[in-house]
C-alpha positions as CSV (number, residue, x, y, z in Angstrom):
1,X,3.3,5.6,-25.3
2,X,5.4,2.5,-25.3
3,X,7.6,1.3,-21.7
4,X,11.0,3.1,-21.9
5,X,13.2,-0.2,-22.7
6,X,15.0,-0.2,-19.2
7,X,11.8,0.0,-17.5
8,X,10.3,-3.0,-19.2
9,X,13.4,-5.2,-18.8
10,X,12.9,-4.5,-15.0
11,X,9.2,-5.0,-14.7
12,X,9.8,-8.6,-17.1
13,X,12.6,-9.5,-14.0
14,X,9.7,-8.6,-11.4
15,X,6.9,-10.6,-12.3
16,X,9.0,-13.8,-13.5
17,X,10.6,-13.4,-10.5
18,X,7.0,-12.7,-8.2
19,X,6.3,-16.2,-10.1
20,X,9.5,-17.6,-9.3
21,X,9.3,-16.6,-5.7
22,X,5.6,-17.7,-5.4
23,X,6.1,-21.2,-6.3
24,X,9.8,-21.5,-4.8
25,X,10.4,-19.1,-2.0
26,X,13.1,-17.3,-1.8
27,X,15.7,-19.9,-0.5
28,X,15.0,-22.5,-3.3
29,X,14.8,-19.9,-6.3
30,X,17.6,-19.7,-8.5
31,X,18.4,-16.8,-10.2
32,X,19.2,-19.0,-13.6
33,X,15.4,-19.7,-13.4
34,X,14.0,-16.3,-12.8
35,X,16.0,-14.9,-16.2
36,X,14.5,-18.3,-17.8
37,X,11.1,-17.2,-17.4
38,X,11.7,-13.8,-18.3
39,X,13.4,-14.6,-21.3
40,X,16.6,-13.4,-20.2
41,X,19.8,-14.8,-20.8
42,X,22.3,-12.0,-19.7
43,X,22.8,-13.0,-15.8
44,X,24.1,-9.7,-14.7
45,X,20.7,-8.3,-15.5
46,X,19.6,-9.1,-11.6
47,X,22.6,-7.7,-9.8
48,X,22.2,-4.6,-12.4
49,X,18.5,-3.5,-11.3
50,X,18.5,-5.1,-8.0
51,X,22.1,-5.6,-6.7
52,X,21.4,-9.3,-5.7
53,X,18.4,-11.7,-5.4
54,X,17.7,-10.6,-1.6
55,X,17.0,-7.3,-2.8
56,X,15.1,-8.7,-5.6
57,X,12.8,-10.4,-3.5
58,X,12.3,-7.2,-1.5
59,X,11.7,-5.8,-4.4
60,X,8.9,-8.3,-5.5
61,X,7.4,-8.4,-1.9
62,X,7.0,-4.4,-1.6
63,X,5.7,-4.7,-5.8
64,X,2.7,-7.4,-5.0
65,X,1.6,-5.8,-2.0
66,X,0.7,-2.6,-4.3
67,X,-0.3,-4.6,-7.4
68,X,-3.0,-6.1,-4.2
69,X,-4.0,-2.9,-2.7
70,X,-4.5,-1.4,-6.2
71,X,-7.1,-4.2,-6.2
72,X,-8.3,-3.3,-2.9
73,X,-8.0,0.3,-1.9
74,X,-8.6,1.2,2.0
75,X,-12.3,2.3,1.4
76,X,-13.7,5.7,2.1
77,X,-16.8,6.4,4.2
78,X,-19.7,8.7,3.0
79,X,-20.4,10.9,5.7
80,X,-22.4,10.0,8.7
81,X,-22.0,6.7,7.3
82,X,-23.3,4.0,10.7
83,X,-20.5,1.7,11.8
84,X,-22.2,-1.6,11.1
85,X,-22.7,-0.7,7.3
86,X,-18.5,-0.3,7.1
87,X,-17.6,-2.8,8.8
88,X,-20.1,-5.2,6.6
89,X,-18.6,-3.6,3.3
90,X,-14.9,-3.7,5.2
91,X,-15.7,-7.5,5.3
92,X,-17.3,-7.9,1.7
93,X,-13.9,-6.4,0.2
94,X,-11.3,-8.3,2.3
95,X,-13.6,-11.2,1.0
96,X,-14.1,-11.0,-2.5
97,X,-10.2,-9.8,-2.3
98,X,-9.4,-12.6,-0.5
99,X,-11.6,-15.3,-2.2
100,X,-11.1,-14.2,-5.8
101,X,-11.4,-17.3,-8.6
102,X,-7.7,-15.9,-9.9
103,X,-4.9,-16.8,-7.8
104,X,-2.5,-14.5,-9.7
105,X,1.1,-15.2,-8.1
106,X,1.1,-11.8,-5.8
107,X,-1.6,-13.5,-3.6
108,X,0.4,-16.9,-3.2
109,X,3.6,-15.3,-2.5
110,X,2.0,-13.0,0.0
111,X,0.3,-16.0,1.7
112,X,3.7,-17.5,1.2
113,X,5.3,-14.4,3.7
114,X,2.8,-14.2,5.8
115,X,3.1,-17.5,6.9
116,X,6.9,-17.6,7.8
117,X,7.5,-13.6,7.4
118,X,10.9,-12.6,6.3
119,X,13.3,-9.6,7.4
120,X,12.2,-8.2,4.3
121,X,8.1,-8.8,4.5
122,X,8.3,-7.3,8.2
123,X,8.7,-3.8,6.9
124,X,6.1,-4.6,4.3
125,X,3.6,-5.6,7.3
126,X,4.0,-2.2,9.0
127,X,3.6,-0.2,5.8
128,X,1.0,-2.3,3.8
129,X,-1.1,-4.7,6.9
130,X,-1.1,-3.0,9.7
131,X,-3.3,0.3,7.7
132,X,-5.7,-2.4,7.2
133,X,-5.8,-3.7,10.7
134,X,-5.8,-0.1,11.8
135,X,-8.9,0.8,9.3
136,X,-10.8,-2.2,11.1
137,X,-10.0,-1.2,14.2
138,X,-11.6,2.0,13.9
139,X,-14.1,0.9,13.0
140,X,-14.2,-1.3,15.8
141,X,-13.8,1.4,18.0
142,X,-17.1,3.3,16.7
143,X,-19.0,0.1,17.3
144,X,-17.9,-1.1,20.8
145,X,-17.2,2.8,22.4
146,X,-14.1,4.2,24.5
147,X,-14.1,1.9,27.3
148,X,-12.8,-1.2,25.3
149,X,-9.4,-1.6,25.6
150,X,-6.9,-1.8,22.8
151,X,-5.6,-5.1,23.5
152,X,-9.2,-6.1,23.0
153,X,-9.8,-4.3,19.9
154,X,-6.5,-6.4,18.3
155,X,-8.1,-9.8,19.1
156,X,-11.5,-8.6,17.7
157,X,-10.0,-7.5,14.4
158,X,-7.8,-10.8,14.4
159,X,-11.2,-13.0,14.8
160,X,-12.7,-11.2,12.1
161,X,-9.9,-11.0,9.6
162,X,-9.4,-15.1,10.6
163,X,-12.8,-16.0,9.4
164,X,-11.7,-14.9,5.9
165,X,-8.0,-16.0,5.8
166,X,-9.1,-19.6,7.1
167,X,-11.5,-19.6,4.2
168,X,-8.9,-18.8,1.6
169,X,-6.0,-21.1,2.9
170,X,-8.4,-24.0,4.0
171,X,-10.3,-24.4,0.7
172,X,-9.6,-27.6,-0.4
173,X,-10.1,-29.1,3.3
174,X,-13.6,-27.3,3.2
175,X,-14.5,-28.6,0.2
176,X,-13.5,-32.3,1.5
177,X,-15.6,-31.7,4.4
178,X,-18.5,-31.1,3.3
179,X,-18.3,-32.0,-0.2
180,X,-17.8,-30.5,-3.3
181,X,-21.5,-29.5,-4.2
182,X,-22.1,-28.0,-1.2
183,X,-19.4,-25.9,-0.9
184,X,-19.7,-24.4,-4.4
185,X,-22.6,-22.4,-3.0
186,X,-20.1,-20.8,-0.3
187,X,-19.8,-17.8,-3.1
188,X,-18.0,-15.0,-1.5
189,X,-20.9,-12.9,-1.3
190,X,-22.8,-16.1,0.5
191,X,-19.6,-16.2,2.8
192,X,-19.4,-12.1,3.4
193,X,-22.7,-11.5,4.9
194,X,-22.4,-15.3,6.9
195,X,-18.8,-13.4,8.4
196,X,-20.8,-10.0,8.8
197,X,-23.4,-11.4,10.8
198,X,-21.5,-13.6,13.2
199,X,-18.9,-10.9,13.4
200,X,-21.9,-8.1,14.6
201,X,-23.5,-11.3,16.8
202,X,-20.3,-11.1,18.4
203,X,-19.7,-7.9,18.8
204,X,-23.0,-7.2,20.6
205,X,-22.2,-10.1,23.1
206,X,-18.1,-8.2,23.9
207,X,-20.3,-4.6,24.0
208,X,-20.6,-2.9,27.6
209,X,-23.5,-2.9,28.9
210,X,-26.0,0.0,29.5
211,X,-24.6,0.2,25.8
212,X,-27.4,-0.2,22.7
213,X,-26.9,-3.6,21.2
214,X,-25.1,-3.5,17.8
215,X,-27.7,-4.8,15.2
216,X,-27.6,-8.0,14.0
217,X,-27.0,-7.5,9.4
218,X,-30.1,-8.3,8.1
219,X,-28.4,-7.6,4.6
């Protein structure tokens, strides 16, 4: 079945705006430009489906967020499945998420927002990043027992979750540093189990003791 005409005029406005956005921001996008890459000319067209280009980017924000956690579902656990195994394929898809060849526009404009957050990408954080943080923490939780305090739990899942975001954002740095050939072998899967097993590491040093150590992944 083919798009209904009004719903494909609105979804050609989103992504040439997501592009837009991505490359620009918000502030230095123009609305002139955003109907020039969709092929637009009738200027109305924003204030029509989106009352204004604040809205629109709301509207973009809330749309890459889902296009990403189509991409990257909050997994589900087989039954009596051991903490260490989730949190190494927790890692493994924030990863291979994260460190994807593609950098389609929803990822740059999301790294865009989370680096200066907006009024519009705050609600975003509470209804799309925090389920992820919370997911970790759980995990967390199983690992490490009651007596670690939440505060603590927070800074654990930040430190993990770091590890991968520094590798995304600092890429071409890296690959300065220690040269181009040698960091072609940092594959994601190469860089997953390297995060898993200094995460767990870790882990077992933070666990209270009289506690069994958390394993170090062996893969």
């Amino acid at each position: 079945m083919s798009t209904p005409p009004l719903e494909e005029t609105k979804r050609r406005l989103l992504e040439a705006a997501g592009e837009e956005f991505a490359e620009k921001g918000c502030d230095q996008a123009t609305v002139r430009d955003i109907l020039k890459r969709a092929g637009m000319k009738n200027i109305a067209a924003v204030n029509y489906y989106f009352e204004n280009k604040e809205k629109l980017y709301e509207a973009v924000l809330r749309h890459a967020f889902q296009c990403r956690l189509e991409q990257m579902p909050l997994p589900r656990w087989e039954p009596g499945m051991k903490p260490e195994v989730k949190l190494r394929l927790f890692i493994r898809g924030v990863v291979m998420h994260m460190l994807q060849d593609q950098y389609p526009w929803q990822l740059k404009l999301l790294l865009r927002e989370l680096g200066a957050p907006s009024s519009a990408g705050q609600a975003l954080v509470r209804d799309f990043i925090r389920p992820i943080y919370e997911e970790l923490w759980r995990i967390l939780r199983e690992l490490l027992g009651p007596e670690v305090p939440e505060e603590q739990l927070h800074l654990l899942g930040f430190s993990i979750v770091g590890q991968i975001f520094y590798q995304r954002v600092a890429r071409p740095v890296l690959a300065l540093v220690v040269g181009a050939d040698e960091h072609r072998t940092y594959t994601p899967e190469r860089l997953a189990e390297h995060i898993t097993a200094f995460s767990l590491a870790a882990l077992a040093a933070v666990r209270p003791r009289g506690e069994k150590e958390v394993p170090s992944w062996a893969g």
